[in-house]
C-alpha positions in Angstrom: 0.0 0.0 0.0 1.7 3.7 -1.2 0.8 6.8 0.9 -1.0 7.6 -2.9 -3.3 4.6 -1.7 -4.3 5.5 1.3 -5.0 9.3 0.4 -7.1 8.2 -1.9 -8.8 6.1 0.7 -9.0 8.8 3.4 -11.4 10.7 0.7 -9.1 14.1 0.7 -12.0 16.3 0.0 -13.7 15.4 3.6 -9.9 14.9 5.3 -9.4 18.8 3.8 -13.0 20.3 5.1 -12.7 18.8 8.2 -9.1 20.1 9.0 -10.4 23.7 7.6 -13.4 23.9 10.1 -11.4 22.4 12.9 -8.8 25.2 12.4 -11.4 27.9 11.6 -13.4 27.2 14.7 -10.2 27.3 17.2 -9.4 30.2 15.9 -12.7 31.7 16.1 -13.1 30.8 19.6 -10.0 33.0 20.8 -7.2 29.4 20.2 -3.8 30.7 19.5 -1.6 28.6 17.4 2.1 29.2 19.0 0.2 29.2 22.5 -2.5 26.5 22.6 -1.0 24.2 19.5 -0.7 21.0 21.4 -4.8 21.4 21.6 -5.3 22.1 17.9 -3.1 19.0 17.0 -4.3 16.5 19.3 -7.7 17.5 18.3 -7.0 17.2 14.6 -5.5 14.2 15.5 -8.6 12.6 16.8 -10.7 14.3 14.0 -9.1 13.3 11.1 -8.5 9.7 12.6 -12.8 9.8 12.9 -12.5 11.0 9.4 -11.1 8.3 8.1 -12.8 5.5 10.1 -16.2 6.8 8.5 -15.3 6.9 5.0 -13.3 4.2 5.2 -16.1 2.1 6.7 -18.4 3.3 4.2 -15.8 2.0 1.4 -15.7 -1.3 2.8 -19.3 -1.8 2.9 -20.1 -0.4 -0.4 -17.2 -2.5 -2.6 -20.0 -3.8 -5.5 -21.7 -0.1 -5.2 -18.2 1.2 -5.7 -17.8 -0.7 -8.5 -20.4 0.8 -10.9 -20.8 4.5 -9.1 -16.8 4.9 -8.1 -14.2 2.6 -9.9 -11.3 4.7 -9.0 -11.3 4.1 -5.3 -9.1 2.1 -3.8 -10.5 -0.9 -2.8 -12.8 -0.8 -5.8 -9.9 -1.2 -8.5 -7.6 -3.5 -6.3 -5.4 -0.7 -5.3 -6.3 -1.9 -1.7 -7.4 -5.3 0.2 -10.4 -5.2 2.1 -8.5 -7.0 5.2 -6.2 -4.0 5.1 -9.0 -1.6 5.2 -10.5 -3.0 8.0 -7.4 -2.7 9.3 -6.8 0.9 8.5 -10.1 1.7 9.5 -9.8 0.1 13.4 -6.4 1.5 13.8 -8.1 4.9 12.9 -10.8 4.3 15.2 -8.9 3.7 18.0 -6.4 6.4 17.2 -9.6 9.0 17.0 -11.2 7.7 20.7 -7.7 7.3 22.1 -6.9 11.3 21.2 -10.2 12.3 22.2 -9.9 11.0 25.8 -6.4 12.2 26.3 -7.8 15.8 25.9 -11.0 16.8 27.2 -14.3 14.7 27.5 -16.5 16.7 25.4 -14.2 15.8 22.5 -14.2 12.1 23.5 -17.9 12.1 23.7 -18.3 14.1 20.9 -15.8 11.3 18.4 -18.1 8.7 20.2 -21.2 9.8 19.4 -19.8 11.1 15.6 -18.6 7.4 15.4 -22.0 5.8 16.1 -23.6 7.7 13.4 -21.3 7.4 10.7 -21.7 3.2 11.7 -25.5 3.7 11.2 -24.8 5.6 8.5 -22.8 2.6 6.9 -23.8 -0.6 7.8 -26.6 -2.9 8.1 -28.8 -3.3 8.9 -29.7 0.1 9.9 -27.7 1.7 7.0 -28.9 5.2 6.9 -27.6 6.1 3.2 -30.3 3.9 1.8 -32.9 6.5 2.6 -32.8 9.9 1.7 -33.9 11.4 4.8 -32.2 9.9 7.3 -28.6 10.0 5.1 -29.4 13.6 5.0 -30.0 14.2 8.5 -27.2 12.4 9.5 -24.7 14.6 7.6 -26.0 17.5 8.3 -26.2 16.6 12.1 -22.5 15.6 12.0 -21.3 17.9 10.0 -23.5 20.8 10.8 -24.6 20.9 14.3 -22.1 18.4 16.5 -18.6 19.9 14.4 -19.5 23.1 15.1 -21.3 23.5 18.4 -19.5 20.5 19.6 -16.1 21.3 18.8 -17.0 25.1 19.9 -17.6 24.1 23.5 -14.8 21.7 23.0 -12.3 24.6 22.5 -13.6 26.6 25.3 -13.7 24.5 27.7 -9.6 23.7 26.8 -9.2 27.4 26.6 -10.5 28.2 30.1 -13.6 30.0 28.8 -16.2 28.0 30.4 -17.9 26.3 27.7 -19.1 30.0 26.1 -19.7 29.8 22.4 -18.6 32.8 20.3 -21.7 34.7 18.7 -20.3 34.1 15.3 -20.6 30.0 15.6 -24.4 30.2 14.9 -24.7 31.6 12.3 -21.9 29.7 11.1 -23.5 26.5 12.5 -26.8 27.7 10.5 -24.7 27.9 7.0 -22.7 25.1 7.4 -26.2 22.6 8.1 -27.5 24.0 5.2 -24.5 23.4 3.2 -24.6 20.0 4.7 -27.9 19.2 3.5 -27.0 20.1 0.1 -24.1 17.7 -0.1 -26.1 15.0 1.3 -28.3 15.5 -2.0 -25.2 16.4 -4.1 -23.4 13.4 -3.4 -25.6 11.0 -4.8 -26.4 13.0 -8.5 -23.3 11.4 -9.9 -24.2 7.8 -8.6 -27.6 6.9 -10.1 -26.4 4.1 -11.5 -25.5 2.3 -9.0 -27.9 3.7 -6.4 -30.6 2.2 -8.7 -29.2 -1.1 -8.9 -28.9 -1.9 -5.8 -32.0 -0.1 -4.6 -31.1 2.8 -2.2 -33.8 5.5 -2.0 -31.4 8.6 -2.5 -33.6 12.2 -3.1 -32.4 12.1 -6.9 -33.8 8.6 -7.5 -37.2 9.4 -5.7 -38.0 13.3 -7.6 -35.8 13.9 -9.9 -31.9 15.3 -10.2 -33.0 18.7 -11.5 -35.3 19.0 -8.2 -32.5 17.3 -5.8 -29.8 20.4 -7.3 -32.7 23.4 -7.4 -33.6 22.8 -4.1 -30.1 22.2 -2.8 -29.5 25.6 -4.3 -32.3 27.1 -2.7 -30.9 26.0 0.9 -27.4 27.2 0.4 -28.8 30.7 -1.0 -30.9 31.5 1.8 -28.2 29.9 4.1 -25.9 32.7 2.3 -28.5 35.5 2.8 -28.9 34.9 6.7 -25.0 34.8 6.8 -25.3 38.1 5.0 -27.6 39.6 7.1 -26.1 38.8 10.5 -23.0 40.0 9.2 -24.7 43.3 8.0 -26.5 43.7 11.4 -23.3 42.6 13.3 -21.0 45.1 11.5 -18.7 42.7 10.0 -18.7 44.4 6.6 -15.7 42.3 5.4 -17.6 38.1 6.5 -20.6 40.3 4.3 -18.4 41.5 1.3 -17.0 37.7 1.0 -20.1 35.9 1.7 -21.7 38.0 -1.4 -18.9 37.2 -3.5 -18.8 33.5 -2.8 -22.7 33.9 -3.1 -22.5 34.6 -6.3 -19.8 32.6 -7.5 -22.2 29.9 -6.6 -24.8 31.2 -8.6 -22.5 31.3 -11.2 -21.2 27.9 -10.9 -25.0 25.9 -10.4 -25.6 27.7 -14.4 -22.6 25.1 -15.2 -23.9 22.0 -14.6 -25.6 19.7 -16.9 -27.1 16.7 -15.4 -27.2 14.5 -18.7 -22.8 14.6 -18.3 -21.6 12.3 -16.0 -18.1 14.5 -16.0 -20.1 17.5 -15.2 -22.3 16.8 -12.6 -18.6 15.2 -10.7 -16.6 18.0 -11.5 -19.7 20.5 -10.0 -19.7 18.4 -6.7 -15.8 18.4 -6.4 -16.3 22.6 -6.9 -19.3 22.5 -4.5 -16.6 21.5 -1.5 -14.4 24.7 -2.2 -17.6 26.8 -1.8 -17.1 25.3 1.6 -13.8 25.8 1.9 -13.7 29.2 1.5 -17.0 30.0 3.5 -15.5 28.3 6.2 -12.7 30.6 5.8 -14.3 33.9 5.0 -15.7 33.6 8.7 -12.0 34.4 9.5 -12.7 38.1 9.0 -14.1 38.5 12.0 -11.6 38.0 14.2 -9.9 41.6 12.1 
């Protein structure tokens, strides 16, 4: 197995967002890095370990689905064994809980609880990403609400601040969930194929992938106008100027897509995650 390998099997895109919101919400909640950076590591650490336990569960459920909807992942195209996966996914496991509890028990409990959904998420027979709903609600949960408000009390209570979330972490929390639900939806336009073949009920499937990307538009848009307006009413005229921008960038970018390419609706999801990237990011003008 190269290093090539196992990024691949890490899923970078999800390795990358997470490390960005980690890092943006430390910062955000008053973390310095030359003074508190043994927190910020050890909690990346744990983070990126729970990371890669999820996805890589997810891979190792979904080899024959992975064959039709996503032939260039590893263990799909024999790069990598499942036996090692498993592997790589238990050492990651334990590497994420073992972090976790050396730190602070809100981020044990919050990698625990993380962990349980992305299981349910993955494996039968509850497996969540069969059904639209509940896929969606689980991403959006984990990635919208327990990140950020769980890894915003995390930080404060490491930074002697007594578990008090920064203002700016709702609406934050607010855009993010909203950006969440849209990649729950987003996620499964370029895997039809397979979806259908081996029956899961994803929201393109069930209406239709025109109604799955409109409405995951519509979300993200008024996610960006309440960012805008709390911004506006909170004075922070430079999170507003860059949240306009990026909104319309996205606008600009949905007009791209064509849902009859293959190649086009993958290389719109791949530019969907810099949208939140850089959201995540612009939220960095605040503390200016």
């Amino acid at each position: 197995m190269t290093l090539h390998t196992l990024w691949k099997f890490s899923r970078p895109h999800t390795i990358i967002g997470s490390t960005v919101s980690i890092v943006v919400l430390f910062l955000l909640q008053g973390g310095s890095l030359s003074d508190h950076y043994f927190i910020l590591l050890t909690t990346l650490v744990s983070a990126l370990g729970c990371n890669v336990c999820i996805t890589g569960l997810n891979q190792v459920i979904d080899v024959e689905l992975d064959k039709i909807n996503k032939p260039e992942l590893p263990i799909a195209s024999g790069e990598l064994t499942i036996s090692t996966a498993k592997k790589i996914v238990i050492i990651a496991g334990i590497i994420a809980v073992g972090a976790a509890a050396v730190l602070h028990w809100v981020l044990l409990l919050l990698i625990v609880v993380i962990l349980l959904l992305g299981i349910a998420y993955s494996v039968p027979p509850i497996q969540l990403k069969q059904h639209h709903l509940p896929a969606a609600l689980a991403i959006t949960i984990v990635r919208g609400v327990l990140v950020n408000i769980g890894m915003a009390l995390h930080f404060s209570g490491m930074l002697g601040v007594s578990f008090t979330i920064k203002p700016v972490i709702y609406p934050l929390t607010i855009f993010i969930s909203a950006f969440s639900l849209a990649i729950a939806w987003y996620k499964d336009l370029p895997d039809r194929a397979g979806d259908a073949h081996f029956g899961y009920r994803t929201f393109p499937l069930l209406y239709s992938p025109k109604t799955a990307l409109y409405l995951g538009a519509g979300f993200v848009m008024a996610a960006y106008g309440w960012c805008i307006f709390w911004s506006y009413t909170a004075a922070e005229h430079l999170l507003m100027y860059s949240l306009i921008v990026l909104s319309v960038a996205f606008l600009v970018h949905l007009q791209t897509v064509r849902l009859n390419e293959q190649k086009s609706i993958r290389r719109f999801y791949q530019l969907f995650w810099v949208f939140f990237f850089a959201t995540y990011l612009s939220f960095l003008w605040v503390l200016l």
